[in-house]
C-alpha positions as CSV (number, residue, x, y, z in Angstrom):
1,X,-4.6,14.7,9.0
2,X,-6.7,11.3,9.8
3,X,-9.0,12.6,13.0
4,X,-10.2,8.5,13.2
5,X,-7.5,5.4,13.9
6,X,-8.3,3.0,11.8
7,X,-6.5,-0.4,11.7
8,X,-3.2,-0.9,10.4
9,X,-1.8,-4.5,9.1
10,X,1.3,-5.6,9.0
11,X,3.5,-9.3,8.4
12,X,7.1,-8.8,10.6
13,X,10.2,-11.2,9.9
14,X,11.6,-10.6,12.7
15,X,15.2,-12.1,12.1
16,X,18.3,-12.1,13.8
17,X,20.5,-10.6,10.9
18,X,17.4,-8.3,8.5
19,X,14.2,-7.3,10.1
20,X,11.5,-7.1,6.8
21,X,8.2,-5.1,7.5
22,X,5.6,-5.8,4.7
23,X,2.3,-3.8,4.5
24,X,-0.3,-3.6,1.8
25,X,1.5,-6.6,0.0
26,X,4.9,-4.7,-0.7
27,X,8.2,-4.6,1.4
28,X,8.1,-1.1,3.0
29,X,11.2,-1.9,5.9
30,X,14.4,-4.2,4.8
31,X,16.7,-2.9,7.4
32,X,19.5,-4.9,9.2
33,X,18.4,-6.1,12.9
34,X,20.2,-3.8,15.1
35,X,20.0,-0.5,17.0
36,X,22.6,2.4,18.1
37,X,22.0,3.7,21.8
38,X,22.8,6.6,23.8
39,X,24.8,4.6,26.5
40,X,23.6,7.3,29.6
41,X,20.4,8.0,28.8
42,X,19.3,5.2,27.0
43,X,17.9,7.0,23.8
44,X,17.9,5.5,20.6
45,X,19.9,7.3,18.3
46,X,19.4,5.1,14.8
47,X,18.0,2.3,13.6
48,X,18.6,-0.4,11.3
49,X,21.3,0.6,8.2
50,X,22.7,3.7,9.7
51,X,23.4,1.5,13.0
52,X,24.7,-1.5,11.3
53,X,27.5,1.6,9.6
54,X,28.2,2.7,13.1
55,X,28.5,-1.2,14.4
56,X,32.0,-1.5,15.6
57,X,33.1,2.1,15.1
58,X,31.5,3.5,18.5
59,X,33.0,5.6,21.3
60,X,32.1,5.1,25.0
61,X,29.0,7.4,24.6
62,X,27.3,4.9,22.1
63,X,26.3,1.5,21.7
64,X,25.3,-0.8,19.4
65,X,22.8,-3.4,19.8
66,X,21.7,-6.8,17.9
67,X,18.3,-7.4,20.0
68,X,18.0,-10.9,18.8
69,X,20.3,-13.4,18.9
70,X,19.9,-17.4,17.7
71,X,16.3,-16.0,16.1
72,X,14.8,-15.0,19.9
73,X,15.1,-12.1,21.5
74,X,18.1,-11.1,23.9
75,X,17.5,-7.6,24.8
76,X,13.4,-6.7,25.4
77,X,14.1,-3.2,25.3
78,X,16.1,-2.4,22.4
79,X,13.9,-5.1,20.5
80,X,11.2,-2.9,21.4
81,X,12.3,0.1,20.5
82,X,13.9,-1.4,17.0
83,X,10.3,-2.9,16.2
84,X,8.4,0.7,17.0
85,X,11.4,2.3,15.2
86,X,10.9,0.4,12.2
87,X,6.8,1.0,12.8
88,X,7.7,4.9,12.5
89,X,9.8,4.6,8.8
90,X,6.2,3.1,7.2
91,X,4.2,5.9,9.2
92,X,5.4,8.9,8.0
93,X,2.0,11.0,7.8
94,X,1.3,13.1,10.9
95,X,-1.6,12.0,12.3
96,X,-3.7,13.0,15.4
97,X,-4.3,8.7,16.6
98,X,-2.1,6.3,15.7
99,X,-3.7,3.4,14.2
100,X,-4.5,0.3,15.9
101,X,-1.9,-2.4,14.4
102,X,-2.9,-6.3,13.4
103,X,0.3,-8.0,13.5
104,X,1.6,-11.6,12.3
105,X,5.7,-11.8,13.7
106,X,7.2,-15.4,12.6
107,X,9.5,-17.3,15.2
108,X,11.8,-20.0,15.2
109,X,10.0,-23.5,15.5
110,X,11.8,-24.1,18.4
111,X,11.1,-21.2,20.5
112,X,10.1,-22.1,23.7
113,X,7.1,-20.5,25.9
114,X,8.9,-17.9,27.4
115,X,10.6,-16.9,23.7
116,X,7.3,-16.7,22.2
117,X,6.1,-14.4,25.5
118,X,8.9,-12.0,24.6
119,X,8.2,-11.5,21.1
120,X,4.2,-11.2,21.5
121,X,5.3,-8.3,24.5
122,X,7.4,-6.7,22.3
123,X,5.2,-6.5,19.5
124,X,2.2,-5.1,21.5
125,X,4.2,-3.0,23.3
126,X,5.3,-1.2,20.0
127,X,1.3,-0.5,19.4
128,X,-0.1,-4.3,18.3
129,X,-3.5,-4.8,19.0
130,X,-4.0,-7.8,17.7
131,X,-1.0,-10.3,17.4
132,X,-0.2,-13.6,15.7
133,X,2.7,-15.5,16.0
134,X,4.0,-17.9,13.1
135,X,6.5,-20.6,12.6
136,X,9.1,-19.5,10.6
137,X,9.5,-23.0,8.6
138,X,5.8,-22.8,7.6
139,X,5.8,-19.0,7.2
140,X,8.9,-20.1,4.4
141,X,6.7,-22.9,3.0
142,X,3.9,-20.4,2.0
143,X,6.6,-17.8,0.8
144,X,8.3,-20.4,-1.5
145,X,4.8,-21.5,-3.0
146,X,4.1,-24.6,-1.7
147,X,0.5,-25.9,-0.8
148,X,1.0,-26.5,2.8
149,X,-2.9,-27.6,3.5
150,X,-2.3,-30.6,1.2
151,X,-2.1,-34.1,2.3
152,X,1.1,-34.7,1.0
153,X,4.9,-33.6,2.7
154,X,7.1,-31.0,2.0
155,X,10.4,-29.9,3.6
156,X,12.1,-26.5,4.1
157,X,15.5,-26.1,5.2
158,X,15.8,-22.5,6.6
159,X,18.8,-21.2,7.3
160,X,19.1,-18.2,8.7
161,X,21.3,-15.5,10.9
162,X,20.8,-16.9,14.0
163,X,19.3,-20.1,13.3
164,X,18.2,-23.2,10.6
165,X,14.9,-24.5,11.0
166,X,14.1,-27.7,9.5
167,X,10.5,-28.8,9.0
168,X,8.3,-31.5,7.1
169,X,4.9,-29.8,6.6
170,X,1.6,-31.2,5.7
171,X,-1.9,-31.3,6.7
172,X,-1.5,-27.5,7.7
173,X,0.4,-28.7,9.9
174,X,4.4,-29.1,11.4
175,X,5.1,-33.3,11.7
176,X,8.6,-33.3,12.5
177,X,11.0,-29.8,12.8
178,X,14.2,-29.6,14.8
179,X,15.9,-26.2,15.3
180,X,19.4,-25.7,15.5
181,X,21.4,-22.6,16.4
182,X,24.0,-22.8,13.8
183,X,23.0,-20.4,10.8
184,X,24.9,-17.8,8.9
185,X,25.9,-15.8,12.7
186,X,27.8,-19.1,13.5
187,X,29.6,-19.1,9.6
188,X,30.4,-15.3,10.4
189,X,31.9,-16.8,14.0
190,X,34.2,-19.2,12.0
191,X,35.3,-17.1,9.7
192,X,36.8,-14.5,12.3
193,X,38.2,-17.8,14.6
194,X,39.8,-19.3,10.8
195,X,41.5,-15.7,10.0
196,X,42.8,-15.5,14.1
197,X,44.1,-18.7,14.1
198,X,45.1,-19.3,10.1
199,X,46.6,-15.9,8.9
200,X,47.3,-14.0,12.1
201,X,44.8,-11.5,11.5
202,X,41.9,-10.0,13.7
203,X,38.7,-8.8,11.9
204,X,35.8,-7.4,12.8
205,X,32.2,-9.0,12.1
206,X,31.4,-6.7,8.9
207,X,34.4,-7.8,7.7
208,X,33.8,-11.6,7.9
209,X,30.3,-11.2,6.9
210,X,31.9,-9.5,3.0
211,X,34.2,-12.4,3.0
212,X,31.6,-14.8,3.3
213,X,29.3,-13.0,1.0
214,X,32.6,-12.1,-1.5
215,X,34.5,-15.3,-1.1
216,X,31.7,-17.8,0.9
217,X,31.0,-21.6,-0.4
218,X,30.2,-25.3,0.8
219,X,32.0,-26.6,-1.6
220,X,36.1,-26.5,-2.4
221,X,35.4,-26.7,-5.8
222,X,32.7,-24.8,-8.0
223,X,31.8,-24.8,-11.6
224,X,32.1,-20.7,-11.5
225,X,34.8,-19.8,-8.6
226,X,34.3,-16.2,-7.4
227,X,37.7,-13.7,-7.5
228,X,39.8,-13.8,-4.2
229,X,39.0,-11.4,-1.7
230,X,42.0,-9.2,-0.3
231,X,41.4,-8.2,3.6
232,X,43.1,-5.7,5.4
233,X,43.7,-5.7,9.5
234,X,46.2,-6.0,12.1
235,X,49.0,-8.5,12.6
236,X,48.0,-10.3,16.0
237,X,51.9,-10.1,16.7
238,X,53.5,-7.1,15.8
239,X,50.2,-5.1,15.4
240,X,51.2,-3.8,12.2
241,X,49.0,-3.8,9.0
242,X,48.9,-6.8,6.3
243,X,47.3,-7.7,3.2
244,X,46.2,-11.1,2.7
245,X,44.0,-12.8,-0.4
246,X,41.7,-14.8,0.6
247,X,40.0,-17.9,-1.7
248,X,36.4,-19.6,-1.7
249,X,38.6,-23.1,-0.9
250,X,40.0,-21.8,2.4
251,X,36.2,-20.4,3.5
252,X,34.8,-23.7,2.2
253,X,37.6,-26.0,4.6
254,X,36.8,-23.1,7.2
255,X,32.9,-23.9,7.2
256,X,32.9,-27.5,6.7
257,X,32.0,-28.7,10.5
258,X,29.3,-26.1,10.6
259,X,27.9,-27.3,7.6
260,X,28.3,-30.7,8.6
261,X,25.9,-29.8,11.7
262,X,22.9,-28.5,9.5
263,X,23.4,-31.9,7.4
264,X,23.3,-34.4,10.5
265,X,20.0,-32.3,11.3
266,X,18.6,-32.6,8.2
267,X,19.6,-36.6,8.6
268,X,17.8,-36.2,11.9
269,X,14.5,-34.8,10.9
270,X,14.2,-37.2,7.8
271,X,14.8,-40.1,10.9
272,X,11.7,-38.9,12.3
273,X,9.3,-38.6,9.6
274,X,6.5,-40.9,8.5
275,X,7.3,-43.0,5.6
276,X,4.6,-42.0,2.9
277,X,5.8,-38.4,3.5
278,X,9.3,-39.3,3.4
279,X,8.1,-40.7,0.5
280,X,6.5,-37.2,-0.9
281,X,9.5,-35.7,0.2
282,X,12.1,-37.6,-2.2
283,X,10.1,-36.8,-5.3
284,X,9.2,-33.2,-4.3
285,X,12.8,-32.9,-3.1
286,X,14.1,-30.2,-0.3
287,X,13.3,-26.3,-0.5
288,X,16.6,-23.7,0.9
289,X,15.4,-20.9,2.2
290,X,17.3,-17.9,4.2
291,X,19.9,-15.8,3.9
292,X,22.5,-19.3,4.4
293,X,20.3,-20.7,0.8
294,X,22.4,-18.3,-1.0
295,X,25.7,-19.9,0.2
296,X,28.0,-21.0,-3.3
297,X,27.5,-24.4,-3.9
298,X,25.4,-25.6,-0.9
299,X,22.4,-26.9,-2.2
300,X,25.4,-29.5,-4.5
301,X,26.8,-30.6,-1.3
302,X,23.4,-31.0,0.0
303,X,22.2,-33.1,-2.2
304,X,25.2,-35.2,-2.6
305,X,25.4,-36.0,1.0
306,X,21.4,-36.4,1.5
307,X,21.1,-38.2,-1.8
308,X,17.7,-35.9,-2.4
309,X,17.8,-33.1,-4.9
310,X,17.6,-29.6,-2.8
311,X,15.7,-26.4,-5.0
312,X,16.8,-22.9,-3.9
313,X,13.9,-20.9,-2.9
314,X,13.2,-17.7,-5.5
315,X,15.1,-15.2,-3.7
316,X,15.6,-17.0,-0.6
317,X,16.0,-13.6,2.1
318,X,12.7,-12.8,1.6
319,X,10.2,-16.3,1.4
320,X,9.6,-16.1,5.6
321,X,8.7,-12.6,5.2
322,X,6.7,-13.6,1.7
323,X,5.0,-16.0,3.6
324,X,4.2,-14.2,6.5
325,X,2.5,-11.6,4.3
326,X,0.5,-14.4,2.7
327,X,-0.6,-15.7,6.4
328,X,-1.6,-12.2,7.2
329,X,-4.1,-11.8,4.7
330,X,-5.8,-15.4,5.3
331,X,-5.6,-15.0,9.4
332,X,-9.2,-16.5,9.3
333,X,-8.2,-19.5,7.0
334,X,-5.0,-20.5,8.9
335,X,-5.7,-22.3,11.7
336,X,-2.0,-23.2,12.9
337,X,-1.5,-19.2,13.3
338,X,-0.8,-18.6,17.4
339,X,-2.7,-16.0,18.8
């Protein structure tokens, strides 16, 4: 048992779909974003995976709760109490002071003041001491690899649960971002709306997230096609069960005008940067990074529409939290780091 606090650092990706917590340079929390509730008294009951498994299966005396939603937080209280929840899973060790914690938390580049207020509370209410806040498109830049202090442009695509943030970086610095809230929550949206409207069938938002996971592309055609996916629910009419296979061609047509969004901003930010940059950017090419990077066949479309080739960050999920690690260890070197 420690009888001094000492201080604690940690680098928090706080996203709408996965919260990652790394400390000492490794992953220690990878846990879905979302908490279960005592509806009466307001205590939490669990936390991250076991609350995702109870998502959609409560009674009246339990709730679920996703505490961010489009990348900023929605509920202060539960986003508290998920972020000091997920503080608890690395501190295991009894100890008689807790110890003082030096944060870095990445946001969306488009969070406004009051966004960024809510996320630096909830962070020192859950015991930071000292807290930085990041942009999530240069927190990705570092995690992918890419020399962000150079005088030369780079672009990152990241795409998200609740939203894609598009940035050319250079200079240390963001030139030109725009952040949209279309990201893989809004693909999960469709793919409930397409299976209402198309085959008469209501799911549930685990269930839509498998398809697109099982069955999800960008494209209607791929080299290597994945296997239909059957899903089970209820007929909308007669309430009875059915059966119905599912192909990657249907979820492709289903995700189209969402896509089509992300490409018109990605049109949009290229608009607005300065031409040796742009210039940078087209031999470089464009970085995916996110959960939405992993989509079948997207970085193809991408680069047939944008007419610059598109490079799929090395395991995409985690470069924001890669990066935010990276930016907690040179706090002193980083100037664009918010305090």
């Amino acid at each position: 048992m420690g009888f001094f606090s000492f201080q604690q650092e940690l680098a928090i990706d706080l996203g709408t779909a996965n919260t990652i917590i790394i400390h000492n340079e490794k992953v220690v929390v990878n846990e879905p974003s979302i908490v279960a509730i005592e509806r009466h008294t307001g205590k939490l009951i669990a936390i991250g995976e076991k609350a995702r498994q109870m998502h959609g299966k409560t009674h009246e005396d339990i709730k679920t709760i996703r505490p961010l939603r489009d990348g900023v937080i929605a509920d202060f209280q539960a986003a508290e109490l998920m972020i000091r929840g997920m503080i608890k899973m690395i501190n295991t060790k009894r100890r008689l002071f807790s110890p003082s914690l030096k944060m870095v938390v990445c946001i969306p580049s488009g969070s406004t003041e009051v966004e960024r207020r809510a996320v630096r509370d909830s962070s020192e209410h859950a015991g930071g001491r000292d807290v930085y806040l990041i942009f999530e498109p240069m927190a990705a830049a570092i995690g992918i690899g890419l020399d962000v202090e150079a005088p030369e442009g780079c672009m990152v695509v990241d795409i998200g649960g609740g939203t894609t943030e598009i940035a050319v970086i250079a200079l240390g610095g963001i030139v030109c971002n725009q952040s949209i809230r279309m990201a893989g929550d809004g693909f999960t949206s469709d793919i409930q709306t397409y299976m209402r409207h198309q085959h008469n069938i209501k799911i549930g938002e685990r269930t839509a997230e498998e398809i697109k996971f099982q069955v999800g592309s960008a494209l209607p055609e791929l080299d290597d096609p994945p296997q239909d996916f059957y899903v089970r629910g209820p007929n909308l009419m007669t309430a009875l069960p059915i059966e119905i296979p599912i192909s990657y061609q249907e979820i492709g047509h289903c995700l189209d005008k969402s896509i089509s969004k992300i490409e018109t901003a990605i049109l949009s930010v290229l608009e607005q940067t300065p031409p040796e940059l742009y210039a940078d950017i087209v031999t470089k090419g464009i970085y995916l990074a996110g959960g939405g990077g992993l989509l079948r066949g997207l970085d193809r479309r991408l680069a047939e529409k944008i007419s610059i080739p598109f490079h799929v960050a090395e395991d995409p999920l985690q470069a924001v939290a890669r990066g935010t690690g990276i930016a907690l260890r040179n706090v002193d070197k980083y100037p664009f780091l918010m305090r």
